[in-house]
LUMGUKE-298800 format. One record per atom (N, C-alpha, C): residue number from 1; atom name; x, y, z. Coordinates in steps of 0.05 Angstrom, whole numbers, always signed. Layout:
N
(r NUM "CA" (X Y Z));
...
//
This chain:
121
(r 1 "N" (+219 +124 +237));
(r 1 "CA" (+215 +128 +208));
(r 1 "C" (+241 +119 +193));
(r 2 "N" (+237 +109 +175));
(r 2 "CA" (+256 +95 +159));
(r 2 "C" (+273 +116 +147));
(r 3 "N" (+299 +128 +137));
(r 3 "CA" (+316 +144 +123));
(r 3 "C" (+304 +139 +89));
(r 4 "N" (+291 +162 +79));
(r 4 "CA" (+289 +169 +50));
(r 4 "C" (+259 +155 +53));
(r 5 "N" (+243 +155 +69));
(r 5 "CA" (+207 +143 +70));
(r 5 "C" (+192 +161 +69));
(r 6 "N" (+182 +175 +54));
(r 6 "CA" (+169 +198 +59));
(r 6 "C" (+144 +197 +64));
(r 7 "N" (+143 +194 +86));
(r 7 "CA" (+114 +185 +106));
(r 7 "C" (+96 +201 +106));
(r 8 "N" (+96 +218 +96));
(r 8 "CA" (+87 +248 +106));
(r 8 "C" (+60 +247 +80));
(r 9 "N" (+72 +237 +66));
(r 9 "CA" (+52 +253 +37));
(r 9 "C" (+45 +219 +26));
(r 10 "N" (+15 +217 +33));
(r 10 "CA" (+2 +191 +31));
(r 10 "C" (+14 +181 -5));
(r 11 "N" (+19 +164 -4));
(r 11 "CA" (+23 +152 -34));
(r 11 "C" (-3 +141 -48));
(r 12 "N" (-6 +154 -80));
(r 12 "CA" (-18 +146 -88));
(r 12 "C" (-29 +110 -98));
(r 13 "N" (-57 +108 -90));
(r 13 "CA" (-57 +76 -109));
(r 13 "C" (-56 +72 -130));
(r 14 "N" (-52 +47 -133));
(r 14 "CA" (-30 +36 -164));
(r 14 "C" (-64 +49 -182));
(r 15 "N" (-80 +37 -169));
(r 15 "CA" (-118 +37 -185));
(r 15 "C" (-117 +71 -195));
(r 16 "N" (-110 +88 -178));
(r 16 "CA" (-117 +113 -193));
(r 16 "C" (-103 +118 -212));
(r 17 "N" (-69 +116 -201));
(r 17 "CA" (-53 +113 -231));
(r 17 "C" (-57 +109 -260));
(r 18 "N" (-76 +81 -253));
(r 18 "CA" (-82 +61 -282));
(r 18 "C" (-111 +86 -285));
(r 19 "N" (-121 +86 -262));
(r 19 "CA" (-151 +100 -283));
(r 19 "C" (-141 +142 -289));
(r 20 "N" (-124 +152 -283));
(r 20 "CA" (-118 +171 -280));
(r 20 "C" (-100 +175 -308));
(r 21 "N" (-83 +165 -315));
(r 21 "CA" (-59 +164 -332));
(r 21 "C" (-55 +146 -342));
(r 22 "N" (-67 +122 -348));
(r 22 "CA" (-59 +102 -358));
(r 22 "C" (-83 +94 -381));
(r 23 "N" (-115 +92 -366));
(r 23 "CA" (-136 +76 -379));
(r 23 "C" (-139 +100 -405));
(r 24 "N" (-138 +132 -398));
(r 24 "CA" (-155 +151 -417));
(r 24 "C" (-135 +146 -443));
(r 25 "N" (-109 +143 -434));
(r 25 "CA" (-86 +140 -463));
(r 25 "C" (-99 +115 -485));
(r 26 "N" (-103 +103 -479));
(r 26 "CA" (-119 +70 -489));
(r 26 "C" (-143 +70 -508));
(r 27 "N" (-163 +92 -500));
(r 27 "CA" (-180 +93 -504));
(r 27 "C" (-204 +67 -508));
(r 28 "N" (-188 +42 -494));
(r 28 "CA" (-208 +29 -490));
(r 28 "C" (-231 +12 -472));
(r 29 "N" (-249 +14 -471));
(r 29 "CA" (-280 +14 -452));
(r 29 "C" (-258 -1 -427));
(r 30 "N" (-272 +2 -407));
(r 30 "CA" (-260 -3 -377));
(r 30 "C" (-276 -32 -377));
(r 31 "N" (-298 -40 -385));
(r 31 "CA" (-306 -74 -392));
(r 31 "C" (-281 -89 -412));
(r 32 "N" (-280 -76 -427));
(r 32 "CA" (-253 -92 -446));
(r 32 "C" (-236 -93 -437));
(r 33 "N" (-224 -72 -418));
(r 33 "CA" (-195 -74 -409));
(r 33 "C" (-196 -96 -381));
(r 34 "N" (-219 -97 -364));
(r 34 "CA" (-225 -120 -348));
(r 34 "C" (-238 -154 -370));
(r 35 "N" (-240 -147 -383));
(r 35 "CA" (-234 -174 -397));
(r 35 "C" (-217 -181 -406));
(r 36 "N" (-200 -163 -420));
(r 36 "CA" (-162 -170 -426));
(r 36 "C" (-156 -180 -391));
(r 37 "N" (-158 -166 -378));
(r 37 "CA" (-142 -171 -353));
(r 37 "C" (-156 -200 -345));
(r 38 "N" (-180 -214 -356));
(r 38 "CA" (-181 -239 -336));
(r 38 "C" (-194 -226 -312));
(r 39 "N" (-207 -197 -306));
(r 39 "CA" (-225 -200 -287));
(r 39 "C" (-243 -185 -285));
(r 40 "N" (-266 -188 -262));
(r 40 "CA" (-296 -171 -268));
(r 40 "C" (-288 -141 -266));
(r 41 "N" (-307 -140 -287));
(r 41 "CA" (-319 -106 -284));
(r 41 "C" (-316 -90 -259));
(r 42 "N" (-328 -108 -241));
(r 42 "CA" (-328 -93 -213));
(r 42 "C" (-304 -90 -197));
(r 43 "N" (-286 -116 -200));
(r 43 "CA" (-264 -125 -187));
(r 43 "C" (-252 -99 -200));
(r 44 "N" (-244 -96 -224));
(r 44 "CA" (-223 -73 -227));
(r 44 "C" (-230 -48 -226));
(r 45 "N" (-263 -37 -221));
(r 45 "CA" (-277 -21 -204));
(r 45 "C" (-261 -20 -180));
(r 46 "N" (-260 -32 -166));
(r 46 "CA" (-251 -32 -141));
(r 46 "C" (-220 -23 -139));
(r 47 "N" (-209 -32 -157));
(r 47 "CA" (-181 -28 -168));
(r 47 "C" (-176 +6 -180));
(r 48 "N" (-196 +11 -188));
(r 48 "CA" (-193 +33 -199));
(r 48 "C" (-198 +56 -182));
(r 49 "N" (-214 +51 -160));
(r 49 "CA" (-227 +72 -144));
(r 49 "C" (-205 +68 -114));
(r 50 "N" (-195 +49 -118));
(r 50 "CA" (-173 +41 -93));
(r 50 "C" (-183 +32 -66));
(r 51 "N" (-208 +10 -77));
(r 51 "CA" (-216 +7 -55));
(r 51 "C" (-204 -24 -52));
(r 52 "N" (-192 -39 -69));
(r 52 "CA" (-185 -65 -75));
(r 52 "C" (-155 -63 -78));
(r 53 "N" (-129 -77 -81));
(r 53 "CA" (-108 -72 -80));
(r 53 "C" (-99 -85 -101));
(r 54 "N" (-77 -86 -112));
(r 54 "CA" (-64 -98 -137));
(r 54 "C" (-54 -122 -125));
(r 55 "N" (-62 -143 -134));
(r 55 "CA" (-48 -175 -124));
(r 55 "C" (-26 -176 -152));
(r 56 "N" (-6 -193 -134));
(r 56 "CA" (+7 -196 -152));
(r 56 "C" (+3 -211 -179));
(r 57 "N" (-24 -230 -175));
(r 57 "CA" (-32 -234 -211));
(r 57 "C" (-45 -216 -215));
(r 58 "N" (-52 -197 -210));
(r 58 "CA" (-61 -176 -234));
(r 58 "C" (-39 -159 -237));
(r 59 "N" (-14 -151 -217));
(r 59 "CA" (-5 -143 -225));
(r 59 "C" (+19 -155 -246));
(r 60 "N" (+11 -176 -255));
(r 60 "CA" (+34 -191 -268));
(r 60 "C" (+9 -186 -303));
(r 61 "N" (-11 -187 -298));
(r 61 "CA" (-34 -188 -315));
(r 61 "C" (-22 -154 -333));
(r 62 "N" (-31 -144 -315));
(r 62 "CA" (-28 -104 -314));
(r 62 "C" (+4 -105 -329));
(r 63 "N" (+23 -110 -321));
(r 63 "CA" (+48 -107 -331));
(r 63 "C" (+47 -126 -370));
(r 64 "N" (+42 -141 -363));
(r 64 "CA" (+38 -155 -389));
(r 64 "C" (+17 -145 -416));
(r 65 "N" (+2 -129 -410));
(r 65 "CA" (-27 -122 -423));
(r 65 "C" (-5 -88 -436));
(r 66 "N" (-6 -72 -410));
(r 66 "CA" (+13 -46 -407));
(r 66 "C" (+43 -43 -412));
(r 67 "N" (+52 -71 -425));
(r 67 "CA" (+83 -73 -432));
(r 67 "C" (+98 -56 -405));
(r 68 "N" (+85 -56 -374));
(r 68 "CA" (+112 -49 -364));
(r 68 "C" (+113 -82 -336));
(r 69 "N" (+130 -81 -322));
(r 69 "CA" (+133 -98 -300));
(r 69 "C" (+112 -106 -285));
(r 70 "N" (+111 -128 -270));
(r 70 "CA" (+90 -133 -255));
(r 70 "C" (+102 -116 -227));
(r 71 "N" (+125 -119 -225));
(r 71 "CA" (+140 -103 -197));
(r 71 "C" (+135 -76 -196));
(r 72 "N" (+136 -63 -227));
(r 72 "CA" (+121 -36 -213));
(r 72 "C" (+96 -31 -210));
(r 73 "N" (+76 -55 -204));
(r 73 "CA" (+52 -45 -197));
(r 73 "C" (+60 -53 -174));
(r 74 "N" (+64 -80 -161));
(r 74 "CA" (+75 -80 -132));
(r 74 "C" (+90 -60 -120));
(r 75 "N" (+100 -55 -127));
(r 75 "CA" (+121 -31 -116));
(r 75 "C" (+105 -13 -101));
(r 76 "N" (+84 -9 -123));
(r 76 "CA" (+71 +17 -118));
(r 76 "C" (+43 +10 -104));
(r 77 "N" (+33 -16 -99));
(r 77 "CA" (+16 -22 -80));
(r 77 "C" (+32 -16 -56));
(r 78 "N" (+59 -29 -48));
(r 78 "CA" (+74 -36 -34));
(r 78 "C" (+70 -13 -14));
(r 79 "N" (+81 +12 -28));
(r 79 "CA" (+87 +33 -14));
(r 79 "C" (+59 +45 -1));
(r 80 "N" (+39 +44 -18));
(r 80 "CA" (+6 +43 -3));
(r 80 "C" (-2 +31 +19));
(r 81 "N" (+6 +0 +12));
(r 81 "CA" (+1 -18 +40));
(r 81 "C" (+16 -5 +65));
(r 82 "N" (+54 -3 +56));
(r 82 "CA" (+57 +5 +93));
(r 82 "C" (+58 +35 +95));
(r 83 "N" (+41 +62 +80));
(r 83 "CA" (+35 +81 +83));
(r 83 "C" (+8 +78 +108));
(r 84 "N" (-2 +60 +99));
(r 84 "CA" (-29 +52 +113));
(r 84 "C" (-29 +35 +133));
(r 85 "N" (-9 +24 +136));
(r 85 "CA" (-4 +6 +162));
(r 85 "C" (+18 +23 +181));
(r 86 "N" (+31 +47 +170));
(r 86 "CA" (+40 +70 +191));
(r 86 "C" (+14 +87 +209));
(r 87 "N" (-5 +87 +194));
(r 87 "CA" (-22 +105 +196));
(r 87 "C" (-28 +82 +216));
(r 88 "N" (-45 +63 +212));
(r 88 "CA" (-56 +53 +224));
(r 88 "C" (-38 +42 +262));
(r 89 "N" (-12 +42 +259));
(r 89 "CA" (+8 +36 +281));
(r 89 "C" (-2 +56 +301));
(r 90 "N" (+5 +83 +284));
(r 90 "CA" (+4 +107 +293));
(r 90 "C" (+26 +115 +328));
(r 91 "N" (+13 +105 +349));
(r 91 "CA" (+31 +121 +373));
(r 91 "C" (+52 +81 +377));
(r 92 "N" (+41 +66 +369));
(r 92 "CA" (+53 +34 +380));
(r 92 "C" (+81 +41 +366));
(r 93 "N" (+80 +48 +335));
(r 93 "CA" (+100 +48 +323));
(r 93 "C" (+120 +69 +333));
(r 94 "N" (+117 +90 +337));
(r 94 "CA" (+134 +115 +353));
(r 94 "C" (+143 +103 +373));
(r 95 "N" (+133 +85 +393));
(r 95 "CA" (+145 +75 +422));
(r 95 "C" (+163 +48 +409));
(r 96 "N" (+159 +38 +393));
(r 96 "CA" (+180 +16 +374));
(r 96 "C" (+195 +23 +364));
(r 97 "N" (+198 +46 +348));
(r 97 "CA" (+210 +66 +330));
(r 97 "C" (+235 +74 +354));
(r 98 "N" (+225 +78 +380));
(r 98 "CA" (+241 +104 +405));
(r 98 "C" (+262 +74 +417));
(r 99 "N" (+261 +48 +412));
(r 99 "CA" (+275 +27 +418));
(r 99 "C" (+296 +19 +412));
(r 100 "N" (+313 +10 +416));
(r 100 "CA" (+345 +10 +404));
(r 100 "C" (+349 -17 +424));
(r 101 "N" (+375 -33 +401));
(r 101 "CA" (+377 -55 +421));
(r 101 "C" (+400 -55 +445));
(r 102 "N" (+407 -25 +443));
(r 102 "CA" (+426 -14 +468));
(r 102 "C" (+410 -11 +494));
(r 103 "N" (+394 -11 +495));
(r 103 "CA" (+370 -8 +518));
(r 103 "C" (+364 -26 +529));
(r 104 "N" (+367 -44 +516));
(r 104 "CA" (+357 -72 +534));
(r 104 "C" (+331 -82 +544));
(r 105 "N" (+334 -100 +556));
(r 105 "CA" (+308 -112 +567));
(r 105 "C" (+291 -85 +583));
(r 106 "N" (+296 -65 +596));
(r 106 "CA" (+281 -51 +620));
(r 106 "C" (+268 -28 +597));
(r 107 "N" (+283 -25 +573));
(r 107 "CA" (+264 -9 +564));
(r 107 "C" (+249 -22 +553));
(r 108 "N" (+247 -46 +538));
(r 108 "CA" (+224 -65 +525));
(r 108 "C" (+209 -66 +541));
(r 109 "N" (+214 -66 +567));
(r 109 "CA" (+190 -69 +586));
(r 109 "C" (+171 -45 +596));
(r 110 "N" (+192 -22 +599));
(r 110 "CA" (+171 +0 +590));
(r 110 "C" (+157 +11 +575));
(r 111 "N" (+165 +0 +544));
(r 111 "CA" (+153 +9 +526));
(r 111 "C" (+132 -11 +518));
(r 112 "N" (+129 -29 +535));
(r 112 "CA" (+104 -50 +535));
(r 112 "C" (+93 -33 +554));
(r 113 "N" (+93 -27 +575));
(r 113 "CA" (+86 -26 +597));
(r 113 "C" (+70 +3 +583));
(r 114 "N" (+84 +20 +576));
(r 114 "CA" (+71 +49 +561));
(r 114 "C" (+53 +52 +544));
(r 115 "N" (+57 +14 +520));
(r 115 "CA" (+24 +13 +506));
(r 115 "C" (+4 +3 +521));
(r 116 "N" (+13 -17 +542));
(r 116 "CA" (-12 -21 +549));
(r 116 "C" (-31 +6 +569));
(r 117 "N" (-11 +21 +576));
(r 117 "CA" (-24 +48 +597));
(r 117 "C" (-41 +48 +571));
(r 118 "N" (-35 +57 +541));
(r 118 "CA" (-50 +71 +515));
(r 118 "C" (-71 +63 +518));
(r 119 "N" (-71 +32 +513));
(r 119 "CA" (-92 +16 +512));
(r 119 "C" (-118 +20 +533));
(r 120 "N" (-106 +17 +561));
(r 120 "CA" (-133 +24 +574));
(r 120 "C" (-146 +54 +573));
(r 121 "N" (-134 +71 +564));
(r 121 "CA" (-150 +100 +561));
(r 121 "C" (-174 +95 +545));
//
């Protein structure tokens, strides 16, 4: 685990943010605000419900429309994506994580040798 990553407590998506705290302040229709943005109805459906992720042109779109950065919507996808790619590592990353390059070759080889035991279970 990385120093100051707080792995523990899933990070929110940028999409609920915007539909949670951001869209109700506006008060305007979620079709209008996907037509300012340049994209479908559904697309920022998807965006909103967090099933789609913030690219960085929308998030450059989103920052420009919302007067703030396009980096803090990345940012904050950012931290979603490798929240979700820890999860997804799960025991591979702990045996990568337990590696140091004081160890040398014999433990790289066990700790190959230890995912693949994972693997065949």
């Amino acid at each position: 685990m990385v120093e100051g990553d707080n792995t523990m407590r899933k990070p929110t998506h940028p999409g609920e943010i915007l539909r949670l705290d951001i869209l109700p302040n506006t008060r305007i229709p979620i079709t209008m605000i996907a037509r300012l943005l340049r994209i479908s109805r559904q697309q920022l459906h998807r965006i909103l419900m967090g099933e789609s992720p913030v690219t960085p042109m929308t998030a450059v779109r989103l920052g420009a429309l919302f007067k703030n950065d396009a980096q803090f919507w990345l940012n904050l996808q950012a931290k979603y994506d490798i929240w979700q790619a820890r999860q997804k590592l799960g025991h591979d990353l702990e045996v990568l994580e337990s590696l140091s390059p004081a160890n040398g070759r014999a433990a790289a080889v066990a700790a190959l040798e230890q995912m693949v035991e994972v693997e065949a279970k």
